[in-house]
C-alpha positions as CSV (number, residue, x, y, z in Angstrom):
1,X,-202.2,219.0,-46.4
2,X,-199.4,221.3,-45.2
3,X,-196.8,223.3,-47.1
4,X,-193.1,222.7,-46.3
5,X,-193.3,225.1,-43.0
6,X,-190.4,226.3,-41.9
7,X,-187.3,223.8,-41.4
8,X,-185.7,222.6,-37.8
9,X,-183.6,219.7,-38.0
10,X,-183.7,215.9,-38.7
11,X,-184.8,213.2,-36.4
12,X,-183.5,209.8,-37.4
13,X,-183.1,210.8,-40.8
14,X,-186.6,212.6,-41.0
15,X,-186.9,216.3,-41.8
16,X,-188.7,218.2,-39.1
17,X,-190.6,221.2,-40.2
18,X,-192.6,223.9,-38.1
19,X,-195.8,225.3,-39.7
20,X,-196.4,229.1,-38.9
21,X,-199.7,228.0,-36.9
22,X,-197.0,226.5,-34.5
23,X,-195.8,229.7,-33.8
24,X,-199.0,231.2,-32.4
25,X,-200.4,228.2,-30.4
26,X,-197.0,227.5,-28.3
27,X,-197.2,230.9,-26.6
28,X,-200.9,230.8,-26.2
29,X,-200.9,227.6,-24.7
30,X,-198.0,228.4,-22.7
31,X,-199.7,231.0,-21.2
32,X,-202.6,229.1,-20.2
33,X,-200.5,226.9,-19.1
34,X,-198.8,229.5,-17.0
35,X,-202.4,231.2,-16.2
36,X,-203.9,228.0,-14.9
37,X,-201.0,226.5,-12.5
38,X,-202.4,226.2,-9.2
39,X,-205.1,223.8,-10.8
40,X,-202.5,221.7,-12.5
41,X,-200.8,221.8,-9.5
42,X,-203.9,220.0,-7.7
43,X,-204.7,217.9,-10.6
44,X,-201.4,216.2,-10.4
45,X,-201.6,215.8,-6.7
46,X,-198.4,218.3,-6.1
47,X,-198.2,220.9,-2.7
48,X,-198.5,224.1,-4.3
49,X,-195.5,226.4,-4.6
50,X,-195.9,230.1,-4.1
51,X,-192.8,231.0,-5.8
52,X,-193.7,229.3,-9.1
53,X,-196.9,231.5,-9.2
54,X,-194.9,234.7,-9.0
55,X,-193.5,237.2,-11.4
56,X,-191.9,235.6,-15.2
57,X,-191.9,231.8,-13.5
58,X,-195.5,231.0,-14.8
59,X,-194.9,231.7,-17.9
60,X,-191.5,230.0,-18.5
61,X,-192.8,227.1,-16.4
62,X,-195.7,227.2,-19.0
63,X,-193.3,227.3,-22.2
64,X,-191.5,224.6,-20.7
65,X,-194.5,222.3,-20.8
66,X,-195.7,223.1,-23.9
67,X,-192.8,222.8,-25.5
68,X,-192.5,219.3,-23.9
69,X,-195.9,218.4,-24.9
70,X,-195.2,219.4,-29.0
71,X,-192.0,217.0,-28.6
72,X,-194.1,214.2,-27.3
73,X,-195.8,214.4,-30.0
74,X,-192.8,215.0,-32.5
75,X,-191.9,211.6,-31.0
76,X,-195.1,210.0,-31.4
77,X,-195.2,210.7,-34.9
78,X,-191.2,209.4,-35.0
79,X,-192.8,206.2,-33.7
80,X,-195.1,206.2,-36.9
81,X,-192.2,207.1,-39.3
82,X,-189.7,204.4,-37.8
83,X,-192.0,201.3,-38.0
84,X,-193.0,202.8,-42.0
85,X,-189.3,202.7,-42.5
86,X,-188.9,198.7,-41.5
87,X,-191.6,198.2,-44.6
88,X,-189.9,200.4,-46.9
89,X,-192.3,203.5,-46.8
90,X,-190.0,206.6,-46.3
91,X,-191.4,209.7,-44.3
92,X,-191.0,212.8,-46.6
93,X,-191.0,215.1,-43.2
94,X,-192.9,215.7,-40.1
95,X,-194.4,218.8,-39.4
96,X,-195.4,220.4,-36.1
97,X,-198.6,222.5,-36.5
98,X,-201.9,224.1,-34.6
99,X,-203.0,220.9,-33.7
100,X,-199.8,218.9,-32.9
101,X,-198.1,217.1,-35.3
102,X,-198.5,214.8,-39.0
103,X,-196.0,212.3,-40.5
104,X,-196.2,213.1,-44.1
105,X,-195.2,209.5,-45.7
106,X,-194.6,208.5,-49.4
107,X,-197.6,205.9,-49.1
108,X,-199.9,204.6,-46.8
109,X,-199.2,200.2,-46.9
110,X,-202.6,199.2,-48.1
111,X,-201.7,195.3,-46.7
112,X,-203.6,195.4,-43.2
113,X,-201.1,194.2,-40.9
114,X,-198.6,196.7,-42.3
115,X,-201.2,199.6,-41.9
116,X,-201.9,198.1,-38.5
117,X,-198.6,197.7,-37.1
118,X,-197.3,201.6,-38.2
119,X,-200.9,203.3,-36.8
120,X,-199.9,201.3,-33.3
121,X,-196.3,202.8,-33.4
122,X,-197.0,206.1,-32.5
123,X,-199.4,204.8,-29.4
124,X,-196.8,202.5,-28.3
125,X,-194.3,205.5,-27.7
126,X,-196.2,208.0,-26.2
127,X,-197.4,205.1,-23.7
128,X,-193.8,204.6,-23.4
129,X,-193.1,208.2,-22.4
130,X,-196.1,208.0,-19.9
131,X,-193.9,205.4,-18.3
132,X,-191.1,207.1,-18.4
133,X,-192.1,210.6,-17.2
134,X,-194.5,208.4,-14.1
135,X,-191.1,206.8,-12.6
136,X,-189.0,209.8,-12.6
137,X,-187.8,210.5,-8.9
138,X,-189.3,213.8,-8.9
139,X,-192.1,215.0,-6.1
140,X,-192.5,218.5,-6.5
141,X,-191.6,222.0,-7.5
142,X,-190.8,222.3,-11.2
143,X,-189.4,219.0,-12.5
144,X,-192.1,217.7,-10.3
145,X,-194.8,219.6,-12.4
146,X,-193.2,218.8,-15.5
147,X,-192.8,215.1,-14.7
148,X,-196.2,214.7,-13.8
149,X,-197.9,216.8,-16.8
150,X,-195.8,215.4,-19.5
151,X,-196.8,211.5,-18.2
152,X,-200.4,212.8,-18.0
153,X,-200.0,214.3,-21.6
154,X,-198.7,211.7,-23.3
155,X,-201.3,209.2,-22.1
156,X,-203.8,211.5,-22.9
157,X,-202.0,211.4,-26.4
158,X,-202.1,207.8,-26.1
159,X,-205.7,207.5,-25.7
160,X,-207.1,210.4,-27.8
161,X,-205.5,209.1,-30.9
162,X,-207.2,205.9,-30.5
163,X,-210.3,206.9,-30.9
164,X,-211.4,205.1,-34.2
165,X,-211.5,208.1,-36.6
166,X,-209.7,208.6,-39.9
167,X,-207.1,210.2,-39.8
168,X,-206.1,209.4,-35.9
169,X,-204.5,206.1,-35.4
170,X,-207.4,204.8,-34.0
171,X,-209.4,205.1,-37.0
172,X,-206.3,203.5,-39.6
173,X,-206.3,200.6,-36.7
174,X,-209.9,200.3,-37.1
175,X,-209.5,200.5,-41.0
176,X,-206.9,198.1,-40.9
177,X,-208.5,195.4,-39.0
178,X,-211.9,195.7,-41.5
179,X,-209.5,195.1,-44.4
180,X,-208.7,191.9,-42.9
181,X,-211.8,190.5,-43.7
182,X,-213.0,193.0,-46.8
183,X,-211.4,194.9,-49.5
184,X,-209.8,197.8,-48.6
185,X,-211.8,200.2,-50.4
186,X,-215.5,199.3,-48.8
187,X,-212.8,198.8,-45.5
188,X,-212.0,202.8,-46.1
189,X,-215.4,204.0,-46.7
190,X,-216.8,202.1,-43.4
191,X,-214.1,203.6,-41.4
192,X,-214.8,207.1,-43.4
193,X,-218.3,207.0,-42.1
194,X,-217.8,206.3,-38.6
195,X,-214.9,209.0,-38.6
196,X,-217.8,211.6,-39.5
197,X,-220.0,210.4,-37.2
198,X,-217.8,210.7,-34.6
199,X,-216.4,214.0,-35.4
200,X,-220.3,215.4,-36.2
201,X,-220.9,213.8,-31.9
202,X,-217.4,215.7,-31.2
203,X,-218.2,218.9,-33.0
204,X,-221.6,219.1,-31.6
205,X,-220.6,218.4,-28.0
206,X,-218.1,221.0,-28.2
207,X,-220.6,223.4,-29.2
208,X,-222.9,222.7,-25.8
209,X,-219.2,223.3,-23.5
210,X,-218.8,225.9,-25.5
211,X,-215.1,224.7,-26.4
212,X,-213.7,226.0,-29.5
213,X,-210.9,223.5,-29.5
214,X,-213.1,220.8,-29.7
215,X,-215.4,221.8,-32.5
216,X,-211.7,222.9,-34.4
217,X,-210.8,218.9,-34.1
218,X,-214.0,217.5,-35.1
219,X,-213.8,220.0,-38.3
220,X,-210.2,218.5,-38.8
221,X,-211.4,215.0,-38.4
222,X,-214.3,215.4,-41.0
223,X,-212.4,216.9,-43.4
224,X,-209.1,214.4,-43.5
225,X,-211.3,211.6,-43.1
226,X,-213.1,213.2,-46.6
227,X,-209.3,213.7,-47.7
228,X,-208.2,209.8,-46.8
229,X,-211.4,208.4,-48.5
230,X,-210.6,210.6,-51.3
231,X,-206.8,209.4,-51.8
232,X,-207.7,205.7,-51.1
233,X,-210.4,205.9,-54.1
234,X,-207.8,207.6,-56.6
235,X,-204.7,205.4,-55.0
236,X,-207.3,202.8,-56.1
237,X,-208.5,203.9,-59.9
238,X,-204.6,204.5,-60.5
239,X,-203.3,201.7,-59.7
240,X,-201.5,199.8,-62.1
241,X,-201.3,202.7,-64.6
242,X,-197.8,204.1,-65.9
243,X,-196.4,207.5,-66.8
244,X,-196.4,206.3,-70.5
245,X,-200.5,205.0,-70.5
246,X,-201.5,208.7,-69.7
247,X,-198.9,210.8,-71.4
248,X,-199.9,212.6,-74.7
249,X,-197.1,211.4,-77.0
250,X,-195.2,213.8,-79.3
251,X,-196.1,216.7,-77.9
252,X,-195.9,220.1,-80.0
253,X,-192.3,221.9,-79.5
254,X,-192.2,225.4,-79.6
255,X,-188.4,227.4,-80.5
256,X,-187.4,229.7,-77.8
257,X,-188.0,232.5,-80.3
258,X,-191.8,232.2,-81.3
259,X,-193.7,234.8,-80.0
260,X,-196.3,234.5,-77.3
261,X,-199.0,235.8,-79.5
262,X,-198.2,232.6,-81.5
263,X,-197.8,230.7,-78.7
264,X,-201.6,231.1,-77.8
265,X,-202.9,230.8,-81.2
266,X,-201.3,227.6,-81.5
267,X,-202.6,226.6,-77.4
268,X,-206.1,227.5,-79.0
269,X,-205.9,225.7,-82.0
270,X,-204.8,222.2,-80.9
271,X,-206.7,222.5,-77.1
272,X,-203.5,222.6,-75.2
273,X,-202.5,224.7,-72.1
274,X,-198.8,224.1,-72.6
275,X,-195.8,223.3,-74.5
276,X,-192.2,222.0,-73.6
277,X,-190.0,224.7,-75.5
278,X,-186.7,222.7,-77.0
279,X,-184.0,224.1,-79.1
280,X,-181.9,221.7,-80.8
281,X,-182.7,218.8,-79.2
282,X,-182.6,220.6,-75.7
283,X,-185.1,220.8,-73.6
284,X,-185.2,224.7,-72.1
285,X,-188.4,224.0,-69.9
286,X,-191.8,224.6,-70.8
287,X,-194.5,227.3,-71.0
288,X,-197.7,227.4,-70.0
289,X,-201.2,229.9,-70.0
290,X,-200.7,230.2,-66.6
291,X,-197.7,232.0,-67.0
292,X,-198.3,234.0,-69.8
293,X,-201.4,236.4,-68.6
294,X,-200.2,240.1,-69.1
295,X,-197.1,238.8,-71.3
296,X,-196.5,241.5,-74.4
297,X,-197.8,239.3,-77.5
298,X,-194.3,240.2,-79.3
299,X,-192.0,238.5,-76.5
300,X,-190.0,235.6,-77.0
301,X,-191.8,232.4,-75.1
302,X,-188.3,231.8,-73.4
303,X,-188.9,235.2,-71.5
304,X,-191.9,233.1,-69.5
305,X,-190.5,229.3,-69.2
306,X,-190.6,227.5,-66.2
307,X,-188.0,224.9,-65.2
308,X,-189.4,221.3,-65.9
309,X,-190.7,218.5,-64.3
310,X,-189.0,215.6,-65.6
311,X,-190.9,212.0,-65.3
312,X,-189.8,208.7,-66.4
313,X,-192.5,206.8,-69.0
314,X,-192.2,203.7,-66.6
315,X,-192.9,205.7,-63.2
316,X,-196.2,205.4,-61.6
317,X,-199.2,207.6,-62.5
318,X,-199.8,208.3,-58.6
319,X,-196.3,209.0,-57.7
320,X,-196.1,211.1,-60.7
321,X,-199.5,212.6,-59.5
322,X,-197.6,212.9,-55.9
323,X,-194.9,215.0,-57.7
324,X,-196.8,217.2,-59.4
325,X,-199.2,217.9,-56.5
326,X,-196.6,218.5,-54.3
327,X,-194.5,220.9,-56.5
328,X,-197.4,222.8,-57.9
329,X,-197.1,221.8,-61.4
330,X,-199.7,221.8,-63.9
331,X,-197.8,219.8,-66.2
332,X,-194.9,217.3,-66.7
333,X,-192.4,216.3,-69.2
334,X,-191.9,212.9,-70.3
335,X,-188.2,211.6,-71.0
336,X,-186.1,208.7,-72.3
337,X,-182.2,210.0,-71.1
338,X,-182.2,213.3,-73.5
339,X,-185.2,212.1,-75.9
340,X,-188.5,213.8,-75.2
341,X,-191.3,211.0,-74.9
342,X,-194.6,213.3,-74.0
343,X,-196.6,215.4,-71.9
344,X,-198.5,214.6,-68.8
345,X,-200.8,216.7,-67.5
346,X,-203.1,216.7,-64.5
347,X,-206.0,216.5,-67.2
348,X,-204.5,213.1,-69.2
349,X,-204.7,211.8,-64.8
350,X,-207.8,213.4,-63.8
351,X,-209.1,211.7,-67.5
352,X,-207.8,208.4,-66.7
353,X,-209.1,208.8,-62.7
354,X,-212.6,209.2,-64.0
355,X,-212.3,206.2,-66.7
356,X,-211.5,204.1,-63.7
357,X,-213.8,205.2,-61.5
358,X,-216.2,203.8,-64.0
359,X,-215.7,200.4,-63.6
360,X,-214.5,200.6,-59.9
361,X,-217.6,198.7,-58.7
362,X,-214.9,195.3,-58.8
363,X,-213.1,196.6,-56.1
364,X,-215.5,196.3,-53.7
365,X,-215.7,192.6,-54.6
366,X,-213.1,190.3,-52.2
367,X,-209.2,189.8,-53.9
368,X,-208.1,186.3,-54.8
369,X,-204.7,185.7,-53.0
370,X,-201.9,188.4,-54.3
């Protein structure tokens, strides 16, 4: 969903990054913080305080809460990647962005109580901080404000991501607690149905207040719920399935020296998009159409490579998948140590993702014991 983003620092291990949509929502929000005060002010049942309201304190009063409110939720999603880590299931990074912040982890525990225990987490520790931030001593002025709001936020965090729509907390609770009873595909696609529901109500009811934030959720909602239904059916057809099942063995080699005009007569005549380019035995990386639009005909193909992605045949197709996805790759090379095995491309998966598919009408059918 997001790209790397810009990097801060690691929380407990976990790389924290910053997407760019970050950058413009903290001062807006700031400054409606900032704008809005003296309601705040009576929300939280605090005497108002005419020399917050004056000059460049609004503002940095406003920064200072919504800064406090992003690292709630930096923490809430800390929660999430601490109780994946007790199960094995490492957090690649979490990322701060426009709408607060996403744990991006390796895998999503398809066993229910796993999945249930790890949406709780993040919950748990924002009610945590509510309780925190309510029995601070402070009564009034600016710790008093920030007390007050950050307890109000984070139970607001608390609650909101409860609600049960994939990809909130609420909705993998939800998901998780079906599964008990039901395989976990038909468990996804009734939790992917309420989750539209839900965000076609939320859309629609932001449309008659008029709130753009709210129809900008319920158009995130629909679409990762879409996205999580989406993962779970091709987690699902690719399961079981091995680097080596999928590869194209023997792949054709090309020298460093042949010429890109020969290059794509050769892509044209055996249906490829791409070749690993070896000399002697080496692999130099490989070469694809992609790269080669505009090239002079006459060049050497080792004037266009690209450094390779290097699978092992025994690695799973989704990781692999995973990989490739995630570094923009079209294509991957298949080794043994220095022995070149195959080719994998996103075509031998998406090949394999629609045989599957085909006979995927099992899964809905309950599991024997595992």
């Amino acid at each position: 969903m997001f790209q790397h983003g810009i990097f801060l620092f690691r929380l407990a291990g976990i790389p924290v990054h910053l997407d760019l949509s970050f950058l413009l929502v903290l001062p807006l929000w700031a400054l409606y913080i900032g704008r809005n005060l003296p309601h705040y002010f009576a929300l939280l049942g605090l005497p108002q305080d005419p020399r917050l309201l004056q000059g460049p304190y609004p503002f940095l009063l406003g920064l200072l809460a919504a800064t406090g409110l992003f690292l709630s939720v930096l923490l809430h999603e800390v929660g999430h990647a601490l109780a994946a880590r007790r199960y094995g299931v490492a957090t690649r990074r979490i990322t701060l962005w426009l709408l607060g912040g996403v744990a991006q982890m390796e895998r999503i525990p398809r066993e229910p109580m796993k999945e249930l225990v790890i949406a709780l987490a993040g919950p748990l520790v924002s009610l945590l901080l509510f309780l925190l931030f309510r029995t601070l001593p402070w009564e009034a002025g600016a710790l008093g404000f920030l007390g007050r709001y950050l307890a109000l936020v984070n139970l607001g965090l608390a609650l909101f991501n409860l609600l049960p729509a994939l990809p909130l907390d609420g909705g993998r609770v939800y998901r998780a607690l079906l599964a008990l009873r039901k395989p976990y595909l038909q468990a996804t696609r009734q939790a992917v149905a309420l989750s539209q529901a839900l965000a076609w109500a939320l859309g629609l009811f932001g449309l008659l207040v008029l709130n753009p934030l709210l129809v900008l959720i319920a158009f995130f909602v629909y679409m990762a719920s879409r996205a999580d239904a989406e993962a779970t059916l091709l987690a699902q057809a690719l399961e079981g399935l091995k680097v080596k099942d999928l590869m194209t063995p023997n792949p054709i080699v090309l020298p460093p020296d042949l010429p890109v005009g020969e290059a794509l007569a050769l892509a044209l005549r055996h249906k490829v998009s791409g070749f690993p380019v070896v000399a002697e035995g080496r692999i130099l990386g490989v070469v694809g159409l992609e790269g080669l639009e505009g090239a002079n005909p006459l060049d050497p193909v080792a004037r266009h490579l690209l450094p390779p992605l290097l699978l092992s045949p025994e690695e799973d197709a989704l990781t692999a998948l995973e990989r490739m996805a995630e570094r923009g790759y079209a294509r991957a090379l298949v080794v043994e140590g220095d022995r070149l095995l195959g080719v994998l491309s996103k075509t031998d998966l998406l090949r394999a993702f629609q045989v599957r598919l085909l006979g995927l009408s099992h899964l809905d059918r309950p599991k024997g014991p595992e």
